[in-house]
N, C-alpha and C positions, 0 to 999 in steps of 0.2 A: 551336544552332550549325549554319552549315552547313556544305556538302562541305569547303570551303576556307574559312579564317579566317584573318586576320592582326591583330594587335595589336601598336600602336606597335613599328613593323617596323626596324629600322634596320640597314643593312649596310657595314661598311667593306671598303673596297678598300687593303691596306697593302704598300706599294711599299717593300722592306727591300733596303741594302748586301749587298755581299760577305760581313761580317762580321755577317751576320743584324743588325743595328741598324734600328729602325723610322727610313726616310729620311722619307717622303713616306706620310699619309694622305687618302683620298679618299672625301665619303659618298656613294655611288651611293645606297641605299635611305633616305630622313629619317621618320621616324614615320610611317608607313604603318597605316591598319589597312582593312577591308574584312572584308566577310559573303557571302561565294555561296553559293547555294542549290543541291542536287541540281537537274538538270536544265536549267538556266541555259544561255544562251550567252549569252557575259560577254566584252566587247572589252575589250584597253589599249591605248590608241593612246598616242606621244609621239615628240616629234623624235627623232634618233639622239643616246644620251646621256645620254636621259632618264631613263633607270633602269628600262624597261621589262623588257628582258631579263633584267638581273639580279634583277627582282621575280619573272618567271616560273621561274627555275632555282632559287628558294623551294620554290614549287610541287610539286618533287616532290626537295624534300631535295638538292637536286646544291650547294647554296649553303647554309648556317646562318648565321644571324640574327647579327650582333654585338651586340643588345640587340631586346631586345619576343621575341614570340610569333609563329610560325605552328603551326597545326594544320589537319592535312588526314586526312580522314575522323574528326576526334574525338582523332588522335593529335600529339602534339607534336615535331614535326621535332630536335628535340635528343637523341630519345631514341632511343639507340643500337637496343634490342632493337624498335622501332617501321619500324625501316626498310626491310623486308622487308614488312611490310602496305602505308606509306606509297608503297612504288613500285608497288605494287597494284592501290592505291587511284587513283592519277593518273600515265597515263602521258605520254611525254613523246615530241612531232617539232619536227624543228629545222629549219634555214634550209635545209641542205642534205641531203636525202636521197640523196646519197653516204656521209655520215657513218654511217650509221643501217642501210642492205643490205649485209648482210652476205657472204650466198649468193652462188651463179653460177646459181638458178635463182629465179623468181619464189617459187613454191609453199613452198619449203624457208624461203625469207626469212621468208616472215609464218606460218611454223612453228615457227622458230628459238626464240623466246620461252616460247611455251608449252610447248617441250620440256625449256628451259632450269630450268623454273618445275616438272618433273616430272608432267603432265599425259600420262595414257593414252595412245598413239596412236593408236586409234580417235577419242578426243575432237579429238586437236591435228588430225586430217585433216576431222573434222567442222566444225570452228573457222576452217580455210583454207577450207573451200569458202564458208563463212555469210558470211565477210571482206569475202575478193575476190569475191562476189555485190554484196556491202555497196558495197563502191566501184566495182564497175562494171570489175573489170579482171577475170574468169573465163578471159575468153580469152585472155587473155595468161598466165596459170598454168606452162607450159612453156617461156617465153621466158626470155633472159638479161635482167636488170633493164639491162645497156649498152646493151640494142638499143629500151631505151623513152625518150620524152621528159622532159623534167623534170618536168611539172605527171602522166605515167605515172606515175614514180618516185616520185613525193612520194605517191602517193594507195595504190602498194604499203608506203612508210613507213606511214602511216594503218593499213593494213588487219594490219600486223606491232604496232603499238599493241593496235590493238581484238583482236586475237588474244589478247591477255594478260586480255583480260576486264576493263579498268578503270573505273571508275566516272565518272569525269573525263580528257579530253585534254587536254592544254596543247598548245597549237601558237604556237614564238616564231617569227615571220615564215615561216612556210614557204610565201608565194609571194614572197619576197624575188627569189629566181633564176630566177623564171621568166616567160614572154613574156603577154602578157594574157587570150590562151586557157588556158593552163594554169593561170593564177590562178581563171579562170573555174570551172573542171575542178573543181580541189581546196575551193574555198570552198562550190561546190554539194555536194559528198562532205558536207562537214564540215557543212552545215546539215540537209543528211537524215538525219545518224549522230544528231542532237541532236532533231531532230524526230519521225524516226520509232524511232530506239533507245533513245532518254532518255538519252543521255551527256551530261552536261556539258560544254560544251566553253568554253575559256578560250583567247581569240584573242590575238596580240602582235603588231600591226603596222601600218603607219603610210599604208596602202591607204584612202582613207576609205571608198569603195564598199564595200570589204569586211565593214563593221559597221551598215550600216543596217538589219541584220535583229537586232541583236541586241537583247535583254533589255534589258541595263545598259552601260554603259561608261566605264569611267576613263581620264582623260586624265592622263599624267604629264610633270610639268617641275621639273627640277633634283631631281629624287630621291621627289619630292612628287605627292600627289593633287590636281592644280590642277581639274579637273572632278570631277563623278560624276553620272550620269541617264539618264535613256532617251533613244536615237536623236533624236526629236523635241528634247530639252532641250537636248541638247548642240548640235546644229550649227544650233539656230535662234539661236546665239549666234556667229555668223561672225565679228565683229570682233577676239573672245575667243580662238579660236579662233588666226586670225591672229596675234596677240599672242603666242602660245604656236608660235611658227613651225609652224602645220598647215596644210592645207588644209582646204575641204569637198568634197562631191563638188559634182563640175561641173555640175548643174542644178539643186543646191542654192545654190551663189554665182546663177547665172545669174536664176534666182528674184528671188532677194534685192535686186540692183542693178535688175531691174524694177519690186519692191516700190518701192525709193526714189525711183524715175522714177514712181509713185505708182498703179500698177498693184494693183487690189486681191488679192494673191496671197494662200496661206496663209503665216502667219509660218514655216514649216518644210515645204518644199516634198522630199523625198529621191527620189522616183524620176520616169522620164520621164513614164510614165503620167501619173500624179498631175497632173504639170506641163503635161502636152496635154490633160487636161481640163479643167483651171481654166481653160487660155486660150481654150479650144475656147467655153466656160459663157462666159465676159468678151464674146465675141467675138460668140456669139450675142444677149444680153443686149446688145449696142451695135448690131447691124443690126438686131434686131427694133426696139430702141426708133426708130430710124430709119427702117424701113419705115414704123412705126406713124406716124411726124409727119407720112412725107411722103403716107401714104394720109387724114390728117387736113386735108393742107393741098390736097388737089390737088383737092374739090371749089370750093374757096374761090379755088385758081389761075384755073379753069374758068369762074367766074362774072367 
């Protein structure tokens, strides 16, 4: 079993009267299940609606299942005396890190936790420093979290998670609110926490740039697993993709409508590099053979 497991997942949203009477039922989650592995980084992309967020508020018990299973680290999210490992086990950043900083000072913020969780305070001061080295905000340690940027703030949220020591993040949009640099910022954070600290990390959001690095990735529509595969699998399926109102990244489509203009490109082209070497290789490979005809024909012009 891995870190995170879900089996035939289903969750209802029930919309009750005044008089507590069930009005209105709604299934966000439809028989979901899924396997992550420790160490993973695991995207779920889907429209707004799609049921992504309320799959990740799964994740660390903020939501229980109206039928099927999750279990996170081995343990079963229904079970009461489980929930205090379970928040342990996977912690949780949200869309906005306003919600999430607590403090009027950086350092105390991504201490908060760990002091909460009764940890030494030689540890929790050892813990702040390894954080914010971790995400690159050290020097910012004495500042007020109001006087930083958004993609600052979200990467002090980050660094008040990893404080707690969790095995797994869950992060549901958290570059939602912020401008292209600070998505930059935070998504670089979040591939070195996974790369170089072995966290798992479990992405929510609908950014395609955002996951072309990852492991695996499920696409969700109408409550449901409508994809599941690696970077390459999923967005070499553009059309599909489409269908399920997403995008791909922009040099990914760009690619692809060359492809059909009958450019021999790769069938899953995701990054620029990638894509100015193929053309770079095409482009050589057509002036050389070019050169070559007309160095063949020009003794033959000459006579």
């Amino acid at each position: 079993m891995g870190i995170i497991k879900a089996k035939n997942l289903i969750y209802n949203y029930i919309k009750r009267d005044e008089e507590e009477k069930v009005e209105e039922v709604s299934e966000a989650v439809r028989d979901v299940s899924l396997d992550i592995e420790e160490g993973q980084f695991v995207a779920v992309l889907g429209h707004n609606g799609s049921g992504k967020s309320t799959l990740a508020k799964h994740m660390n018990a903020l939501l229980l299942p109206s039928e099927g299973t999750i279990w996170i680290g081995g343990k079963d999210t229904k079970d009461d005396d489980a929930l205090w490992e379970i928040r342990q086990t996977a912690g949780m950043v949200f869309q906005n890190p306003d919600n999430q900083i607590i403090a009027s000072v950086v350092e105390e913020d991504v201490g908060f936790g760990p002091e909460n969780m009764g940890v030494p305070t030689d540890e929790i001061w050892q813990r702040v420093d390894e954080c914010l080295k971790a995400v690159g905000m050290t020097a910012y340690r004495k500042s007020s979290p109001n006087r930083l940027s958004g993609g600052q703030k979200q990467r002090v949220a980050i660094a008040g998670v990893m404080a707690m020591e969790p095995k797994c993040i869950v992060l549901d949009e958290p570059t939602a609110m912020l401008d292209p640099n600070g998505r930059k910022e935070v998504i670089r954070t979040v591939r070195e926490l996974n790369q170089k600290k072995g966290i798992t990390v479990i992405l929510i959001t609908h950014y395609m740039e955002e996951v072309i690095h990852a492991d695996r990735i499920y696409v969700m529509d109408e409550g449901e697993i409508a994809m599941e595969g690696t970077p390459q699998e999923i967005f070499s399926r553009v059309e599909k993709l489409k269908s399920l109102r997403l995008d791909v990244p922009q040099v990914t489509e760009l690619a692809y409508e060359l492809r059909k203009k009958g450019l021999s490109l790769s069938p899953c082209i995701l990054d620029i590099e990638t894509f100015v070497a193929e053309l770079t290789d095409i482009w050589k490979k057509r002036t050389g053979s070019s050169t070559a005809k007309a160095a063949a024909a020009g003794p033959a012009s000459a006579e």
